[in-house]
N, C-alpha and C positions, 0 to 999 in steps of 0.2 A: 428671400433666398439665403440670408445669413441668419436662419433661423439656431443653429446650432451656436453660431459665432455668437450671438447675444444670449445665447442660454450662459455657454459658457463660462460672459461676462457677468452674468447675473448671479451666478454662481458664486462666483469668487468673490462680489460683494456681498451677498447674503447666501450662507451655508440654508437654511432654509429650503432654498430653490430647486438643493439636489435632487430632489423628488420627482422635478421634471424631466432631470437627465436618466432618471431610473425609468420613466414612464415611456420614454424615448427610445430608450436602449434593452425593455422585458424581453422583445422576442429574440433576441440575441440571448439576453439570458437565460428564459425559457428554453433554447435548444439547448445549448451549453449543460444547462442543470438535467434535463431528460437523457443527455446523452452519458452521464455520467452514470453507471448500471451501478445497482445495489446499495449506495448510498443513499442516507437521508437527505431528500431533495429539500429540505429546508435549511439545512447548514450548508447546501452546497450553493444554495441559493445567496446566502449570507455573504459567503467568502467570494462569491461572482459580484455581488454589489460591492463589498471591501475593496476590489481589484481595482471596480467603475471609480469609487470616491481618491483609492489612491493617484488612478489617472487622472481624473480631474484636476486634482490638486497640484498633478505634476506636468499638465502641460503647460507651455509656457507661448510656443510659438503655434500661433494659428490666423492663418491670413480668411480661410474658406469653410463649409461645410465637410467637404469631404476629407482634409486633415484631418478635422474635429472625429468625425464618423469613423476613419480608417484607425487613429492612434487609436480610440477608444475601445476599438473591434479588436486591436492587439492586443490591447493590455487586457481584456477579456477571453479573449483564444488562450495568453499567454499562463493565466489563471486555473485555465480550465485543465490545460495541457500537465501543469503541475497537480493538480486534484486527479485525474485522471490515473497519473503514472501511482499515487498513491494509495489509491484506489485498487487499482489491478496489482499490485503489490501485495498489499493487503489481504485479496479474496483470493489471489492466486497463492500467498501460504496457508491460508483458511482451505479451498481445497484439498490443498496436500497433506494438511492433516486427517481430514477425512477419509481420502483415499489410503492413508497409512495406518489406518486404526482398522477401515475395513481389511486392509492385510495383514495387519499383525492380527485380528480374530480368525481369518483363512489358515494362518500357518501354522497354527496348532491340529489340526484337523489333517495337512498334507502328509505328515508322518506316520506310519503305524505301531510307531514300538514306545512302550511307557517312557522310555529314558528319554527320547524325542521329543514327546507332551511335553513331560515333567520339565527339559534344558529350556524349551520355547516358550511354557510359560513364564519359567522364572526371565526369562529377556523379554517378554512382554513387558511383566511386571515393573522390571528395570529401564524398559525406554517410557512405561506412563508414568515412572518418578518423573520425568522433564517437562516443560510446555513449551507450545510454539516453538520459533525457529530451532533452537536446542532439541528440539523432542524429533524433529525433523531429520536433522544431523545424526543424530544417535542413530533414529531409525537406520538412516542409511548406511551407516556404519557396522550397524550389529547384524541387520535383516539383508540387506542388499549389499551389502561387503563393497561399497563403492571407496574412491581412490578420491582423497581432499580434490584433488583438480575436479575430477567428474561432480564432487556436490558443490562447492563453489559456484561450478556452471549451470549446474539445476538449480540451484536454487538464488545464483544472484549473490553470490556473498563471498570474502578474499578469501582466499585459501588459507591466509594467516588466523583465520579466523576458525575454519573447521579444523587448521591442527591444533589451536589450543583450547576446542571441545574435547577433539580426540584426544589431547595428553589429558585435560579432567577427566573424563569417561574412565582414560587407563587406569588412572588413582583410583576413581571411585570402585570398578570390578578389583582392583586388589583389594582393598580395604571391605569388600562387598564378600568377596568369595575367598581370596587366597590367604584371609588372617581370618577368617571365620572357620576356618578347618582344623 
């Protein structure tokens, strides 16, 4: 019944051993890593064992099986919970690009008169100089005419941070348009 409590022990005297507690603990992992969408499920698999060896190493008090089982099951939820938030992070500005590219190619097309095309391509042009997060912010700035608080909150990032895209961006269209004339 102290099957876990003498792994443990065996553990910590021979690193070795870990392999048991990995063999003990796959289908915990297993879910963990599957439930993580779009990621490489072998690095996520890696950083869920890292989680297992950091715990191991750091527990200290264990009278039972089910401490042993319960920390070990935190400090693996706790892991995951981190890979996850980074994860949808991640794919969720990877989305927003896509959907902003398929808009900035519709908006040329919504207007009918040359000057139109001609304004909206050149702002195309000038928000695919940017990438990622930055290409974002621009977008929203130049196409959707949004207010720093409103992208902030779409997108998850301080406010301080899209007005000093927004003051670059200003430099850059003067130096872009109003000294090129």
């Amino acid at each position: 019944m102290r099957e876990f409590v003498d792994l443990i022990n065996n553990v910590k005297q021979d690193k070795n051993m870990f392999y048991l507690v990995i063999d003990r603990m796959e289908p915990l992992i297993n879910k963990y890593m599957c439930l993580l969408y779009k990621d490489e499920k072998e690095d996520a698999r890696a950083e869920l064992i890292s989680a297992l060896w950091e715990a191991v190493c750091n527990i200290s008090f264990y009278n039972n099986d089910g401490q042993i089982v319960k920390f070990l099951s935190i400090a693996l939820k706790n892991r995951y919970m981190e890979l996850y938030k980074k994860s949808r992070k991640y794919h969720d500005n990877e989305l927003n690009m896509e959907n902003n590219q398929e808009m900035l190619q519709n908006i040329v097309w919504e207007k009918n008169t040359f000057d139109n095309v001609i304004y909206n391509m050149t702002i195309i042009k000038f928000v695919n100089r940017y990438s990622g997060l930055k290409k974002n912010i621009v977008f929203l700035i130049l196409i959707e005419k949004l207010s720093d608080t409103e992208i902030s909150r779409q997108l998850k990032v301080t406010r301080q941070y899209v007005n000093r895209v927004r003051k670059n961006l200003r430099e850059k269209l003067k130096e872009e348009f109003v000294w090129s004339v």
